[in-house]
N, C-alpha and C positions, 0 to 999 in steps of 0.2 A: 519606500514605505514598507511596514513592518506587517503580517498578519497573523493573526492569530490562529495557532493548528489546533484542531478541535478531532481527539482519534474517539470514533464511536463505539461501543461497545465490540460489534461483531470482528472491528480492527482490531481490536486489544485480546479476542477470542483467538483472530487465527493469527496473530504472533502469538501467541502464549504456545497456541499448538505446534510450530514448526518449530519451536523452541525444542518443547517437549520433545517433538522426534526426530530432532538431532540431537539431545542429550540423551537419548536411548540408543538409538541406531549407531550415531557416528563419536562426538563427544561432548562434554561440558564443556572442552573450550571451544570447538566448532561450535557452539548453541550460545555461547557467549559473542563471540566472535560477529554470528551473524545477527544475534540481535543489536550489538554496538551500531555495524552496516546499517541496517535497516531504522533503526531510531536517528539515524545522524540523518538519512534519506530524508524520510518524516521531515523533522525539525527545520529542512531546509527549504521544505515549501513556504515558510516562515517567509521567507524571500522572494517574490518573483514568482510565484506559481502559475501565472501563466503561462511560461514556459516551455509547459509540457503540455504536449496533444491530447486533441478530443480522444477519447479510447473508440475502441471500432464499434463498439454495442450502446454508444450515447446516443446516435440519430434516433437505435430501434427503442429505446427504454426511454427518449425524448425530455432526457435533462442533459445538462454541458458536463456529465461526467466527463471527467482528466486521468489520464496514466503517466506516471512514474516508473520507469524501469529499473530496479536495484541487482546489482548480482552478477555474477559473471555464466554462462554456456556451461552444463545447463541448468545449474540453479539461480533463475532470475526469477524475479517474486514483482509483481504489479501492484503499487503503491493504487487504489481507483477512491477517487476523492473530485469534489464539486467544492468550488467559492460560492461565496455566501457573502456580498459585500467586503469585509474585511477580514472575515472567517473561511479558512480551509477546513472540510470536514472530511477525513479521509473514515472514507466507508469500509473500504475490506483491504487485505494485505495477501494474495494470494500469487501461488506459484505460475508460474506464464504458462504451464504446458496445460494448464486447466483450461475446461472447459469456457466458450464465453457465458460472462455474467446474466443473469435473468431477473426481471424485476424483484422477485419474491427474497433474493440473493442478497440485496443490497437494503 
């Protein structure tokens, strides 16, 4: 069965921004590159999202948030998104070395 991905606002913030600083820092087509990555990621919860595990900060924030690991050592980026019936909402798109997520975050 098929679900609907649903990326919220603050997701499409912080892709826009790792975009941005890899097309400054490293290049266009690294920023290219890894947005193709990360949107293929995405679109693949489309399938199967459950998958992938509770994330370590869902018990303390006390919703079924789910992580997604994209990326290779050490740029890996945590897809963090909750189902909704037949809807994936992925809330944020952030680097793994980050800190854990806090309610106000998401």
């Amino acid at each position: 069965m098929s679900f609907t991905v649903d990326i919220q606002p603050k997701a499409t913030f912080d892709m826009r921004r790792a975009i941005a600083w890899l097309a400054r820092h490293i290049s266009t087509l690294a920023a290219a590159r890894w947005q193709a990555r990360v949107t293929k990621a995405v679109h693949s919860l489309a399938t199967n999202p459950e998958r992938c595990p509770e994330a370590d900060e869902a018990a303390d924030l006390g919703i079924d948030l789910r992580v997604l690991l994209t990326g290779r050592r050490p740029h890996v980026y945590r897809i963090l998104f909750t189902i909704d019936g037949r809807t994936v909402n992925v809330l944020r798109v952030l680097h793994a070395a980050r800190d854990r997520v806090e309610p106000g975050d998401l």
